[in-house]
C-alpha positions as CSV (number, residue, x, y, z in Angstrom):
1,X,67.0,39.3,118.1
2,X,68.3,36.7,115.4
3,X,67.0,38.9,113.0
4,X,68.4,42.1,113.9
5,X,71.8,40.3,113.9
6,X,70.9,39.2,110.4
7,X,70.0,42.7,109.6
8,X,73.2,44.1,111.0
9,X,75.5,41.3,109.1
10,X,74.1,42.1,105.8
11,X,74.6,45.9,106.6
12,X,78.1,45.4,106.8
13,X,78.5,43.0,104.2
14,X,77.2,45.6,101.7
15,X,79.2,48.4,103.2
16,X,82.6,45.6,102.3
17,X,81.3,45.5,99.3
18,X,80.4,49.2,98.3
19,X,83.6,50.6,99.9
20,X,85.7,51.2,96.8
21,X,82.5,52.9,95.4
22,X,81.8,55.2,98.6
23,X,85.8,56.0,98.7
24,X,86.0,57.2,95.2
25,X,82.9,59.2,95.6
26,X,84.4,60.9,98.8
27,X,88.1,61.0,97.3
28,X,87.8,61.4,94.1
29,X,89.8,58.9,92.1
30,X,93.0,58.5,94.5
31,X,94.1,55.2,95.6
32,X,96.8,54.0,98.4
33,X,100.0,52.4,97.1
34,X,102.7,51.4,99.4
35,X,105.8,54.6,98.3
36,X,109.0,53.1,96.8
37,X,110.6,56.8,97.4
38,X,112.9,57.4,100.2
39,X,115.4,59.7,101.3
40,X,118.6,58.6,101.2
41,X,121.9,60.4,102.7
42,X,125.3,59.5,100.8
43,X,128.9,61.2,99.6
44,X,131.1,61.0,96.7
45,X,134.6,59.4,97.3
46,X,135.6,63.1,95.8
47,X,133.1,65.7,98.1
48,X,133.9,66.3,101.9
49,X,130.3,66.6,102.1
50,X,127.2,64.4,102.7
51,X,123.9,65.2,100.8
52,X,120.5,63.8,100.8
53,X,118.7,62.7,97.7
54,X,115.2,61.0,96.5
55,X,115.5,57.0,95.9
56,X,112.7,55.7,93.7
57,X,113.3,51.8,93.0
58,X,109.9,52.0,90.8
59,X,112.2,54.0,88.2
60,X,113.5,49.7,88.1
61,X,110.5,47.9,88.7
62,X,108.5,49.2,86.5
63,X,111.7,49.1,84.0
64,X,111.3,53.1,82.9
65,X,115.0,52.9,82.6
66,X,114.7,50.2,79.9
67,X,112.1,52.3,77.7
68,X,114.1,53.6,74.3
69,X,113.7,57.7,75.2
70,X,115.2,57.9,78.4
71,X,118.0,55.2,77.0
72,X,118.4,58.0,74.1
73,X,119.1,60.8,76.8
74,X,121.5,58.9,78.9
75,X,123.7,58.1,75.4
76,X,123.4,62.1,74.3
77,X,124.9,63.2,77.9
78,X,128.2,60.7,77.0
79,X,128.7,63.6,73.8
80,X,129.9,67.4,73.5
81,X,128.4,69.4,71.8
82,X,130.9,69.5,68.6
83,X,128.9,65.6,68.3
84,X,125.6,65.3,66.5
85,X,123.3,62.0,67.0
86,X,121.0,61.0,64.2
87,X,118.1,59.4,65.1
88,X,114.2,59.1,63.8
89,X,112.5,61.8,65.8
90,X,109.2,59.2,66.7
91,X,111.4,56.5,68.6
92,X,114.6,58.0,69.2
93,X,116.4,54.9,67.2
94,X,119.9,56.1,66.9
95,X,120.8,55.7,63.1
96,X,124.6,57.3,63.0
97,X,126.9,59.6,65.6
98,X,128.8,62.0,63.6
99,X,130.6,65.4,64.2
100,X,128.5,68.5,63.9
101,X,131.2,70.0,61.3
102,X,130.5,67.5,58.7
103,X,126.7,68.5,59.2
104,X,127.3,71.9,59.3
105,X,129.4,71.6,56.0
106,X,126.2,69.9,53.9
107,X,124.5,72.4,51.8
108,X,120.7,72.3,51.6
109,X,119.9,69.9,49.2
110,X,122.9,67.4,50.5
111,X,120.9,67.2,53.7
112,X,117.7,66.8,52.2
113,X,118.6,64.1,50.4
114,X,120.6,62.3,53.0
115,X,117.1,62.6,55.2
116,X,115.3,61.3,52.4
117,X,117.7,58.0,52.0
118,X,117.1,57.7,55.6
119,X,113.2,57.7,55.9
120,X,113.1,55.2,53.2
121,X,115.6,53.0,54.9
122,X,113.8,53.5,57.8
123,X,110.5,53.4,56.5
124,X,109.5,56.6,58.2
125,X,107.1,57.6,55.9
126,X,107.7,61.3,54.0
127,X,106.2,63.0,56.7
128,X,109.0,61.2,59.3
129,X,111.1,63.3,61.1
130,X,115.0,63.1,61.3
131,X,116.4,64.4,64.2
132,X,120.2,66.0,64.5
133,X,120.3,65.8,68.2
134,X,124.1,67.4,69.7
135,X,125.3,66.0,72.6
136,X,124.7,67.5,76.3
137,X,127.7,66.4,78.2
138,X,128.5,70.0,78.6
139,X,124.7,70.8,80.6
140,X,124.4,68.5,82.6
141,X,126.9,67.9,85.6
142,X,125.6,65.7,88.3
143,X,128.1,66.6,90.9
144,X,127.9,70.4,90.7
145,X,123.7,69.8,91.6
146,X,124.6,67.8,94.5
147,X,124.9,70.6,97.0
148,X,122.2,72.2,95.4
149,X,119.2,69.4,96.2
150,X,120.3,68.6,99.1
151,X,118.9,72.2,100.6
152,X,115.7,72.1,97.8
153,X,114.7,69.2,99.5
154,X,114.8,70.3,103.2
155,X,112.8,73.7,101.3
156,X,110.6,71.7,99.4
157,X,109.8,70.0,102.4
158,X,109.4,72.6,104.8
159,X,106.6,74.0,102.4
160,X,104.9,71.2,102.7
161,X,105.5,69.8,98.8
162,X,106.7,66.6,97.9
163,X,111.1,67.0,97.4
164,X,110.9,64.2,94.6
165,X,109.8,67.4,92.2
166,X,112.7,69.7,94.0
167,X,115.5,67.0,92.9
168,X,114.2,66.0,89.1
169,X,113.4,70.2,88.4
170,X,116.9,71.0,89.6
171,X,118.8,68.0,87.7
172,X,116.9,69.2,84.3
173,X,116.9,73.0,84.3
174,X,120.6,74.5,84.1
175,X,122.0,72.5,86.5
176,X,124.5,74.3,88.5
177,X,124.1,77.5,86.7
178,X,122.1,80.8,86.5
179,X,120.5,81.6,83.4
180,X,117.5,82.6,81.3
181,X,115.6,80.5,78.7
182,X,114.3,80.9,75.3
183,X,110.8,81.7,76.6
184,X,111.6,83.7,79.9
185,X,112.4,81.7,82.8
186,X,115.1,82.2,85.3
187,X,117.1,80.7,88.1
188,X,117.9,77.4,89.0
189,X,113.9,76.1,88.9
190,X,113.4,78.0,85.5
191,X,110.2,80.2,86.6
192,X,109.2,82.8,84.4
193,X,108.3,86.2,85.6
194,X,104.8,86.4,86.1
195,X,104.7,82.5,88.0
196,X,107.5,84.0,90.4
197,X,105.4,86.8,91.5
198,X,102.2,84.9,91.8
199,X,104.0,82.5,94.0
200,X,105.4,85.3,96.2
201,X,108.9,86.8,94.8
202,X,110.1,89.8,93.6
203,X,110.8,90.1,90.3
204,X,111.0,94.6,89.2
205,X,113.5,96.4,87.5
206,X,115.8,96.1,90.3
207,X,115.2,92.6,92.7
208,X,114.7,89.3,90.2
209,X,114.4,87.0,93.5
210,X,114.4,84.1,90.7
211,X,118.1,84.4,91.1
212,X,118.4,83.7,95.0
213,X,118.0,80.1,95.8
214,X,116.1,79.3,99.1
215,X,113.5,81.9,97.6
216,X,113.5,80.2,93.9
217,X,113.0,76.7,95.3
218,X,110.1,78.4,97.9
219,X,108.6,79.9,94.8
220,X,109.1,76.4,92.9
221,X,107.6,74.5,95.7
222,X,104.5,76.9,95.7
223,X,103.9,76.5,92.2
224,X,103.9,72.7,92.4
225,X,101.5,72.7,95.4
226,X,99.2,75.3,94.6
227,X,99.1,74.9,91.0
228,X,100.3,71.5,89.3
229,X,99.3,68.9,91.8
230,X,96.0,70.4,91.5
231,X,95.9,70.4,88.0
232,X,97.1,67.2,87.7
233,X,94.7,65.7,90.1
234,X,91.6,67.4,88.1
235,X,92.7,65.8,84.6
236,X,93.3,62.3,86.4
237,X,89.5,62.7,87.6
238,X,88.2,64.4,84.4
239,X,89.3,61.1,82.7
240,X,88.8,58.9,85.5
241,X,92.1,57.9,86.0
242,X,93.1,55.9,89.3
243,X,96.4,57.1,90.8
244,X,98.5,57.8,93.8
245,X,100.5,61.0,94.3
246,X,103.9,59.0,94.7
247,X,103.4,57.4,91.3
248,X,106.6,58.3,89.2
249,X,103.7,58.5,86.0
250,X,101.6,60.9,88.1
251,X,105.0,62.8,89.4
252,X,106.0,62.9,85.3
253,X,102.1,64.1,84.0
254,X,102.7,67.1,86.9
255,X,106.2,67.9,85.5
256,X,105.0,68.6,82.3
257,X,102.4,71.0,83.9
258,X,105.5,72.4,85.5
259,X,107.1,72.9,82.1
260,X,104.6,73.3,79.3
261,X,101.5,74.6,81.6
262,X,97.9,72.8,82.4
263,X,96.8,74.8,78.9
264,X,98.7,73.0,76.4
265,X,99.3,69.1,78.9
266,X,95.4,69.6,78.5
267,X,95.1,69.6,74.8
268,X,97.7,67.0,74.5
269,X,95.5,64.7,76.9
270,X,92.7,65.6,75.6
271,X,94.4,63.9,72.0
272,X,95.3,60.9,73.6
273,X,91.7,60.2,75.7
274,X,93.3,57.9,78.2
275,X,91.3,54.6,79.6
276,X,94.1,54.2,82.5
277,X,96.5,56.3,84.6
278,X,100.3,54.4,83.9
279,X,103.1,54.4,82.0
280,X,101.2,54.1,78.8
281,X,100.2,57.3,79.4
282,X,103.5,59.0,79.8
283,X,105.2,57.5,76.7
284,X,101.9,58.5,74.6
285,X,102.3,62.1,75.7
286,X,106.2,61.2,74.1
287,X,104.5,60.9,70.7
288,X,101.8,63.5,70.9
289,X,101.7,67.4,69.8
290,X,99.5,69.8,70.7
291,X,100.2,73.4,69.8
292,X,102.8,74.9,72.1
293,X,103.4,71.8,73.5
294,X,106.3,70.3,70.6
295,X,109.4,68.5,70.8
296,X,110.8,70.7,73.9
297,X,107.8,69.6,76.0
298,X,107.6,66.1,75.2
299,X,111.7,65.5,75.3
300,X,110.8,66.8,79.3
301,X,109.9,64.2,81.1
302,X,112.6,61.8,78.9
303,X,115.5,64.0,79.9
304,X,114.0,64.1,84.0
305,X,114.2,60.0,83.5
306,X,117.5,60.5,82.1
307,X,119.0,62.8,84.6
308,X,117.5,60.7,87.5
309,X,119.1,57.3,86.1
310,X,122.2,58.8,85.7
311,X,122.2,60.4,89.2
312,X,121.4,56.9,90.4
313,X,124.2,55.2,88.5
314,X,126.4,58.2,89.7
315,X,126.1,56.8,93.5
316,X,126.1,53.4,92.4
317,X,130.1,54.1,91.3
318,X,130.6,56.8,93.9
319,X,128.7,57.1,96.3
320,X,129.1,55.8,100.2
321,X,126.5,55.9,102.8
322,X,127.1,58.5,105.3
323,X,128.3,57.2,109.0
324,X,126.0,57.8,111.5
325,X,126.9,59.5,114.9
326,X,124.5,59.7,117.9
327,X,125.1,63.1,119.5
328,X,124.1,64.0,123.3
329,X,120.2,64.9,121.8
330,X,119.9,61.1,120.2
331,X,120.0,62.6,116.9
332,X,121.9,60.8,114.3
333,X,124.0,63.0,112.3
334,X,126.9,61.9,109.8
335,X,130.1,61.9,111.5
336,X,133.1,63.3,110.0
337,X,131.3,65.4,107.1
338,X,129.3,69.0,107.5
């Protein structure tokens, strides 16, 4: 009898002591972190309406807002568009704010050679690039998005897709606007034509569903489920990276999938070979180039910290917490607004 207890004891001693082992092999490389996201529901002292948005205190904790890219962002959305900001492309060190008529008045050679003064100042190197960056006060307008996330998220959720990626998509692609990019893309999540239809919308001659909202942000919230979570999970296991789905590294890595597509986020990766799944990660993909993946697709995930810090401070000045009413049903719904 003493024995079989002994047995027994030791069987369960070595299943404590294999568990991580036999939960990686069933899961794959997932772990479980307590979430710092939460949904929060608040109004401007200016609207006559409450809205509900994505809180993510690990955007502080693990001091993303302090890192010199996102920083860069945040300054560049203070400027118009008549501004231009030089800085070294590599860090984003701001070296001198002038207006984009002086540059625009330097010939050729005149700019050359003010680059060149600069990488030596700077010791860039020959090769270091010099970047004339105008300002984006006039694209991004935090209030006119409000309305706008507020339904993505209760969309978002409703498909069964985490609303963290409805909120950061629709604060960086044409925010409060309608219109097509460079490469394609359409609407207010920026999906190009073929993604749209494999995600269920019509896009023909006549019907571009890209434009109507609720079916935009269905098509959106498709694509991140059935395609860039996935994706993203396979690199983290290919590489044998530990992570949780909450992460905001993870939730970055699966924005530029969103963006730039698993194709060229794979190459890039592929460059940087990393040993761990963390911020390190994130800020190497900053400095890495890969094909199509260039200056666009890094700057993506720097602007989506941006816009969400500046959201953030936006309620910090702003915002108030919606009152709470309990109706006859024992819901609690804001009183006094919608």
């Amino acid at each position: 009898m003493r024995s079989k207890r002994m047995l027994y004891g030791g069987f369960i001693l070595v299943l404590i002591m294999c568990w991580p082992l036999i939960y990686t092999g069933f899961w794959g490389n997932a772990v479980v972190e307590p979430n710092a996201t939460e949904i929060r529901r608040f109004a401007l002292a200016s609207s006559d309406f409450c809205t509900q948005v994505i809180i993510d205190s690990t955007i502080y904790t693990q001091h993303w807002d302090t890192l010199i890219q996102p920083r860069f962002w945040r300054y560049a959305m203070d400027f118009g568009p008549d501004t231009v900001i030089v800085n070294i492309a590599k860090t984003r060190e701001i070296i001198e704010v002038m207006p984009l008529a002086t540059v625009q008045s330097w010939g050729e050679k005149q700019k050359k050679a003010y680059e060149d003064s600069l990488r030596v100042a700077y010791h860039t190197g020959k090769k270091g690039e010099i970047f004339f960056t105008t300002g984006r006060k006039h694209f991004y307008h935090i209030h006119k998005v409000l309305p706008e996330i507020d339904r993505a998220i209760e969309i978002f959720q409703k498909e069964g897709t985490d609303p963290w990626y409805a909120q950061s998509i629709l604060l960086i692609e044409s925010p409060g606007r309608l219109q097509f990019s460079t490469e394609g893309a359409y609407g207010a999540f920026q999906l190009m034509e073929g993604v749209a239809r494999e995600q269920g919308l019509i896009v023909n001659d006549s019907i571009d569903e890209r434009a109507q909202f609720d079916k935009a942000a269905q098509g959106a919230a498709r694509l991140i489920r059935r395609v860039c979570l996935p994706k993203a999970r396979d690199l983290c296991k290919k590489y044998k990276l530990n992570y949780a789905e909450h992460e905001l590294w993870f939730r970055l890595l699966t924005m530029h999938i969103y963006h730039a597509g698993i194709g060229n986020v794979r190459r890039v990766v592929q460059k940087i070979r990393p040993q761990k799944g963390d911020q390190t990660l994130i800020t190497k993909i900053w400095q890495t180039k890969s094909r199509r993946f260039g200056n666009a697709s890094q700057n993506y995930s720097q602007i989506t910290l941006a816009t969400l810090l500046e959201l953030d401070e936006l309620i910090q000045k702003e915002g108030i917490f919606c009152p709470l009413a309990q109706e006859a049903n024992g819901e609690l719904v804001p009183r006094g607004l919608r």
